[in-house]
Structures are given as structure tokens and as C-alpha cells.
C-alpha positions in Angstrom: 58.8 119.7 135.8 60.3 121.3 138.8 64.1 120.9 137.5 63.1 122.5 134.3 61.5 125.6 136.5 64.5 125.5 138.8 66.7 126.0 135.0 64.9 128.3 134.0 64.8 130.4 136.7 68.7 130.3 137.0 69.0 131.0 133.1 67.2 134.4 134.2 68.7 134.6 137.5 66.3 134.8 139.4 67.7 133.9 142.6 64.8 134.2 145.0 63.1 131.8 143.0 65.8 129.1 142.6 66.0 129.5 146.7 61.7 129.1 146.7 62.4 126.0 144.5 65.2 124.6 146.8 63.1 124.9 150.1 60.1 123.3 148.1 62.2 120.2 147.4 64.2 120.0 150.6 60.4 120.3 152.3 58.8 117.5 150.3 62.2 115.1 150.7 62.1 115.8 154.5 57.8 115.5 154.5 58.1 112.4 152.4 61.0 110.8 154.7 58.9 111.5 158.0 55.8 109.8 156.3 57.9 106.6 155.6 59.2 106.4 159.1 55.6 107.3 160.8 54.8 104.5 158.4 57.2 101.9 159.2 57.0 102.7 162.9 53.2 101.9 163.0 54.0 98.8 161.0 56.7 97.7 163.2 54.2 98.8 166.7 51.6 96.6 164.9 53.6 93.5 164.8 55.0 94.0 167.8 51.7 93.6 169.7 51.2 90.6 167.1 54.2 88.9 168.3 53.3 89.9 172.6 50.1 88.5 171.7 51.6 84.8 170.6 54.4 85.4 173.2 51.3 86.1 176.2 49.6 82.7 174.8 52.1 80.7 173.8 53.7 81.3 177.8 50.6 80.7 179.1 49.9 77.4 177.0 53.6 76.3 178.7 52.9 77.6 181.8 49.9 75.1 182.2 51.8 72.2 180.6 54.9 72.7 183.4 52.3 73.1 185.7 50.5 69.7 184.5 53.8 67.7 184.6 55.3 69.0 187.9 51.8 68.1 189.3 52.3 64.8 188.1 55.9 64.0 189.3 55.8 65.7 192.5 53.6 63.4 194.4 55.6 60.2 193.4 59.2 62.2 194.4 57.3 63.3 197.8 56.2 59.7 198.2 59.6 58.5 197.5 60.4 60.0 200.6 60.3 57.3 203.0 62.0 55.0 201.4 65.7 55.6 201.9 64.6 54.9 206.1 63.3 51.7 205.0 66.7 51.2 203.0 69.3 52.6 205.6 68.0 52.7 209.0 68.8 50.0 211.3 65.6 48.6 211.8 62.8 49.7 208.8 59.4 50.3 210.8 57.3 48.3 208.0 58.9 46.3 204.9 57.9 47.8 201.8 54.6 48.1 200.3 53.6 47.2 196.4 53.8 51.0 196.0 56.5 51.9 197.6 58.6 48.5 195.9 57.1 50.2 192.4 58.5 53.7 193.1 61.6 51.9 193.3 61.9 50.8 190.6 60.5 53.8 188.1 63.5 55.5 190.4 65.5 56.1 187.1 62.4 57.5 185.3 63.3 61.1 184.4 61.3 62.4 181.1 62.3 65.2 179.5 60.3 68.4 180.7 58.2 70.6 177.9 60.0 73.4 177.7 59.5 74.8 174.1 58.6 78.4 173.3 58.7 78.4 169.5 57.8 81.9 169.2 61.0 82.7 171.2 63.2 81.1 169.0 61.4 82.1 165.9 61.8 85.7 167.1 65.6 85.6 167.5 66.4 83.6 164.3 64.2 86.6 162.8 65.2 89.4 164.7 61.7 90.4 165.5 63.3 90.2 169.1 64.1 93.8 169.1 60.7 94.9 167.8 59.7 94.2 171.7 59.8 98.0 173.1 59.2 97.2 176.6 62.3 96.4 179.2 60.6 94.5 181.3 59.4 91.9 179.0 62.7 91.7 177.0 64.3 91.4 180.8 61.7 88.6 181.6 62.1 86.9 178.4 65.7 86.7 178.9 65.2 85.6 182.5 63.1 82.4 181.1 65.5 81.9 178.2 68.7 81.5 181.1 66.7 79.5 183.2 65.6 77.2 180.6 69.4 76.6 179.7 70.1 75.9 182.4 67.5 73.7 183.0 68.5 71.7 180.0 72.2 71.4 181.0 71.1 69.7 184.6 68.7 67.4 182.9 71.7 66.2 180.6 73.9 65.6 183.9 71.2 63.6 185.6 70.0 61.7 182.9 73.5 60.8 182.4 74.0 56.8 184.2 71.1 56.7 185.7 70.8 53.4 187.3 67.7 51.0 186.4 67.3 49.2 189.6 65.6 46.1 187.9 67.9 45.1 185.3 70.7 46.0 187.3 69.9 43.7 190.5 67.2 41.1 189.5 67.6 39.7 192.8 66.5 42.4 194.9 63.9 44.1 192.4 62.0 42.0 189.3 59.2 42.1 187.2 56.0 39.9 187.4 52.2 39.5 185.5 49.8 40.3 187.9 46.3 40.2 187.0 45.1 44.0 187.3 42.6 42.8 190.1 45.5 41.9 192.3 47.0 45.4 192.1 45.0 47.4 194.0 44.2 51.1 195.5 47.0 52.8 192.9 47.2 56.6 193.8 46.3 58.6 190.6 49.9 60.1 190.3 50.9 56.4 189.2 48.2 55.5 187.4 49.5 56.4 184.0 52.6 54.8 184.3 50.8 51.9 185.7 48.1 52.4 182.6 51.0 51.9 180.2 52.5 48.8 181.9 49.0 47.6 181.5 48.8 48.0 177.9 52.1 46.0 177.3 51.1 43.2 179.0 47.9 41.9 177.8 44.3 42.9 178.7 43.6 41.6 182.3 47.4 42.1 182.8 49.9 44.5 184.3 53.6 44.6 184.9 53.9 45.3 188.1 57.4 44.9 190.6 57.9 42.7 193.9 61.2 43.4 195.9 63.2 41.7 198.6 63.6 44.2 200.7 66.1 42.2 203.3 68.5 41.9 199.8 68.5 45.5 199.1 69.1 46.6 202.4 72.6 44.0 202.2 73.2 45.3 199.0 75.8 48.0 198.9 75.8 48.4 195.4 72.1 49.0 195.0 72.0 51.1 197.9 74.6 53.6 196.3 72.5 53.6 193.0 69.5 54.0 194.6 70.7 57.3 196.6 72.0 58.9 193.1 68.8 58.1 191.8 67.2 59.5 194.3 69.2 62.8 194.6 68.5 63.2 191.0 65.1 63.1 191.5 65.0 66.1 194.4 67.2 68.6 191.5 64.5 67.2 189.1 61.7 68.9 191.3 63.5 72.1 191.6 64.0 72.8 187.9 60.1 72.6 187.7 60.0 75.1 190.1 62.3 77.6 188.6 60.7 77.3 185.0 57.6 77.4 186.5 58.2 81.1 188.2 60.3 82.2 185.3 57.3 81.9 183.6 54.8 83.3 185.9 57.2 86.3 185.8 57.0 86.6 181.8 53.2 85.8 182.0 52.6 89.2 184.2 54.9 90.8 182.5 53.3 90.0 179.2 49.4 90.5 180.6 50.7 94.1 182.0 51.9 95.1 178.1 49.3 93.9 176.8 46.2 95.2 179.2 45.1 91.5 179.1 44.3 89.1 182.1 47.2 86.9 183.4 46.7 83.2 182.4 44.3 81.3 184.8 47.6 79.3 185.9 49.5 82.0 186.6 49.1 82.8 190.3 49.3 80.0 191.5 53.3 79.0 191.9 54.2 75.4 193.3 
């Protein structure tokens, strides 16, 4: 209807009209554009905050799972830490206790760390990524995403030969059946892994370690394996604690965005 106005008003040249008609349509195109964008933007603003909202819980959800398993592995590294006197100093204060013999030999035992932030991934393989408007989540995201890398490149190089003690040198380190009443005052740290030994062997039964501490202590070989797996252990420890911060970081920075509480975990850093 327009185009056949705009003809006929050049067919009587009727130039102010055919100008009137012009502005008209470059008004609407222009009116209509803007609408689309205003639209779009409020789309895109809206799933934005959908996608900081899964971020903000799907962070906190990890946070408290880091914070569960460094909680749980901490204790057994710290107690670990009297052992290499009892292994290398001239003259060991105490031989070793049923504990102390059992940390020994779960000295290998490094399980992978949860680390997954699905929403992360599924936001890059998207590109939703760049729907995220605020620097300083972007910058924090990024900041968790390099530390997690690199996290996962040490765990490679330290679960890489690690040495189990016990099938390595039988004679210093073995495994026995001990009725569970025999195995006493277990500190609850160990108690899973001391649950699951449990399970394998019978109801009544645990596996459980004894040692000859005089046979490690002659034992070059064992004492060498012993100090890698032990050094592995302390880099272990520390990856925790960078995730862990990382993840505080992107927790605040989420919570601040968001005008929502920081998780309950996520003031308290190891």
C-alpha cells in the first residue's frame, strides 16, 4: 500500500510527499530494528542471569565437595608427618604404631580430586560465555579455569610411578586378617578407607598392615620410594588449596553479581 502511494505520488510529482513517504519508511525500518535489539538484549540479560545463577550454585556445590575431600586427606598427610624421622633419623624415638605402619602403606593413595564445573564447559562449547557482562566474573572464571589445568597436569605427573609400598617390598610392609576388634581407636580421617578394607575381607574382618620397621629403615630402595611418595603427597595438599581459593574468589564474585549470599563454605579457606 505504501509503494503504490509513494508511485503515485512521483507519477504527479509530488516531491514533498515522496520525501514524507521516505522519512515514514526509513522511521519505521530504524523503529523496528531498535525494537528487535531492545528485544534480543533483554533476552540475552535474561539468560545471562540464568546461566550466573547455575554458575553461583553449581561453584558453590564444588566448593563444598573440595572442601569435603581436602578435609578428608589433610589429616592423614599431616599425620604422615612423623614418619620420615622414624624412617631416617638415627635412632627413631618409638617404632611404629598400627596407624602410623597403615599410612604407610595407603602412601601411594592419590584419588583424583572433583573438579568438574559442567556449566563452564557447557558455556564455552556454546558460547554463552560471552553473554557474562561482568569483568570480574569472566576474570574469576578464567582464574578457576587456569588453576584447574593446572591442577590436572600435576595430578598426571604424580600419579605417574607411584610406588605401592606393599607389593613392592613384602618384607618390610604386608597385609594381614585382623579381626575388626583387634584394630582399634582408628581416627575418623581413616575410617573410610579402613571401612572399605573391611568390606573386602569378610564381616568380622579387616585388612589391615603390620611393618618391620628395622627392614625399612635398611632398605634403601624403600626409603627412596617412600620420600617420592611422600613429596607427592605435600604438592597434593597444595592443589586443594589453590582450587579451593580460586573458587572462593568466583563464589564472591558470583554472589556480588548476583545480589545473592556467598555459599555457607565460602569464607572459610583452608
Amino acid at each position: 500500500m505504501l509503494l503504490r502511494r509513494i508511485a503515485e505520488h512521483v507519477k504527479a510529482q509530488n516531491w514533498t510527499a515522496v520525501a514524507l513517504d521516505f522519512v515514514i519508511v526509513v522511521v519505521g525500518v530504524f523503529i523496528g530494528i531498535q525494537v528487535s535489539n531492545w528485544n534480543a538484549a533483554r533476552a540475552d540479560r535474561v539468560e545471562e542471569r540464568q546461566l550466573l545463577t547455575r554458575l553461583h550454585d553449581e561453584a558453590g556445590a564444588l566448593l563444598e565437595i573440595q572442601k569435603y575431600e581436602y578435609s578428608r586427606h589433610l589429616p592423614r598427610i599431616e599425620a604422615m608427618g612423623a614418619i620420615p624421622a622414624l624412617l631416617f633419623d638415627p635412632s627413631p624415638d618409638h617404632d611404629l604404631t598400627e596407624i602410623e605402619c597403615r599410612l604407610i602403606a595407603i602412601s601411594h593413595w592419590l584419588p583424583a580430586p572433583s573438579d568438574e564445573l559442567p556449566i563452564l564447559e557447557e558455556s564455552i562449547a556454546t558460547g554463552r560465555f560471552d553473554l557474562i557482562s561482568n569483568e570480574d566474573v569472566k576474570a574469576k572464571l578464567r582464574g578457576f579455569a587456569l588453576v584447574r589445568n593446572r591442577s590436572r597436569r600435576q595430578y598426571e605427573e604424580s600419579i605417574n610411578e607411584l610406588f605401592r609400598l606393599y607389593s613392592r617390598h613384602p618384607d618390610a610392609l604386608w597385609f594381614v586378617r585382623k579381626p575388626v576388634d583387634e584394630v582399634k581407636d582408628i581416627p575418623v580421617w581413616l575410617q573410610r578407607d579402613s571401612t572399605q578394607s573391611a568390606q573386602r575381607s569378610g564381616d568380622g574382618y579387616r585388612l589391615w598392615n603390620e611393618c618391620d620397621l628395622e627392614q625399612m629403615r635398611s632398605d634403601k630402595v624403600f626409603l627412596g620410594e617412600f620420600a617420592d611418595n611422600f613429596s607427592r603427597l605435600n604438592s597434593y595438599v597444595e592443589r586443594y588449596q589453590e582450587t579451593i581459593a580460586a573458587l572462593v574468589d568466583l563464589d564472591q564474585a558470583l554472589a556480588a553479581e548476583l545480589g545473592a549470599p556467598e555459599s555457607s563454605e565460602a569464607g572459610k579457606t583452608p
